[in-house]
N, C-alpha and C positions, 0 to 999 in steps of 0.2 A: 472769641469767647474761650480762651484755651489760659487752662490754670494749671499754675505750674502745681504738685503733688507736695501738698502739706503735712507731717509730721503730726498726728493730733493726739493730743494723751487720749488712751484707750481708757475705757471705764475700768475695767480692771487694775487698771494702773492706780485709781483713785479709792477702786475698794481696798485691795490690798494696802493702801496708807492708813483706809480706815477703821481697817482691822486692830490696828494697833494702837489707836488713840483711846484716849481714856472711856470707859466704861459709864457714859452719862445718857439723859434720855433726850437732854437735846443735841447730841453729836450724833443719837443715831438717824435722830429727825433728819439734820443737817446734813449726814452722810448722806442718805436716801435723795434728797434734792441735788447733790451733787455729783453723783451717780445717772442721776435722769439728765440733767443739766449738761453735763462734759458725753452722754452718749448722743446726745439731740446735735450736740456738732460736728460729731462725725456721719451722722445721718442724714444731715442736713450738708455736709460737703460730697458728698455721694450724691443726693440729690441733683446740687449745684452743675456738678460735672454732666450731669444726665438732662438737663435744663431742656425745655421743648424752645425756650424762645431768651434771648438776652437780657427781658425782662424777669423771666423766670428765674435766669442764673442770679442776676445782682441781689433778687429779695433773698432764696436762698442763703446766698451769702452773707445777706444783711442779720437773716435767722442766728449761721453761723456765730455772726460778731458776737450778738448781743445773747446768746448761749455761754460765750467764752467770759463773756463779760462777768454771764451768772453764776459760773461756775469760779471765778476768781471771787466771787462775791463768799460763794457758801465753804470754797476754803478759808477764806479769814476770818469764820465763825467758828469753825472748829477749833474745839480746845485740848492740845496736845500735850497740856500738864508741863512737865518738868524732863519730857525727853527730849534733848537737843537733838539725835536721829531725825525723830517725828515733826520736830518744829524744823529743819532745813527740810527734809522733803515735803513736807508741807511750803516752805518757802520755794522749791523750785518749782512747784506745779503751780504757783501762782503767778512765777514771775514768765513760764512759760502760756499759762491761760492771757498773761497780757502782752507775751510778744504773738500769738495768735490773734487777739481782738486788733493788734496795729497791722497782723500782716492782710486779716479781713478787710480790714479799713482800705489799704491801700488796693483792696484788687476791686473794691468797691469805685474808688476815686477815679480807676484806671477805665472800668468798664463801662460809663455813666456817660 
């Protein structure tokens, strides 16, 4: 049951993007969900690593994915207007929320 130490955007990493995106009522809705979303995967790989039983670690995990999943969800609802800034880093915490959902996937596959 030995996982090798994943890289995970910290929540802070996601407020600070979302500091900067445009001033609407549904990006702050959207922020907030994604905020809970990208913190619940790093809680949940903590979790994982602390697992009482191999069952315990794979669902964890499985938590993990489908957090990562959500949180690439509630960044591509966010609307970052006409800053290309905001819209690449917005694009690289998406494309990193989907190499984290494939890296879950595969420690899932492995562990199973």
């Amino acid at each position: 049951m030995i996982c090798k130490i994943v890289r995970l955007p910290l929540p802070n990493e996601c407020e600070r993007s979302l500091s900067s995106c445009r001033d609407l009522r549904a990006n702050e809705e959207d922020g907030r969900q994604l905020i809970r979303s990208s913190g619940s995967v790093g809680a949940n790989y903590i979790e994982a690593n602390d697992a009482l039983s191999k069952k315990d670690f794979v669902m964890r995990i499985k938590i993990c994915r489908k957090e990562a999943k959500e949180s690439n969800y509630w960044l591509r609802l966010l609307d970052t207007g006409d800053a290309d800034k905001l819209d690449n880093e917005r694009n690289a915490l998406i494309q990193e929320s989907h190499e984290l959902a494939s890296i879950f996937g595969a420690i899932i596959t492995k562990s199973e």
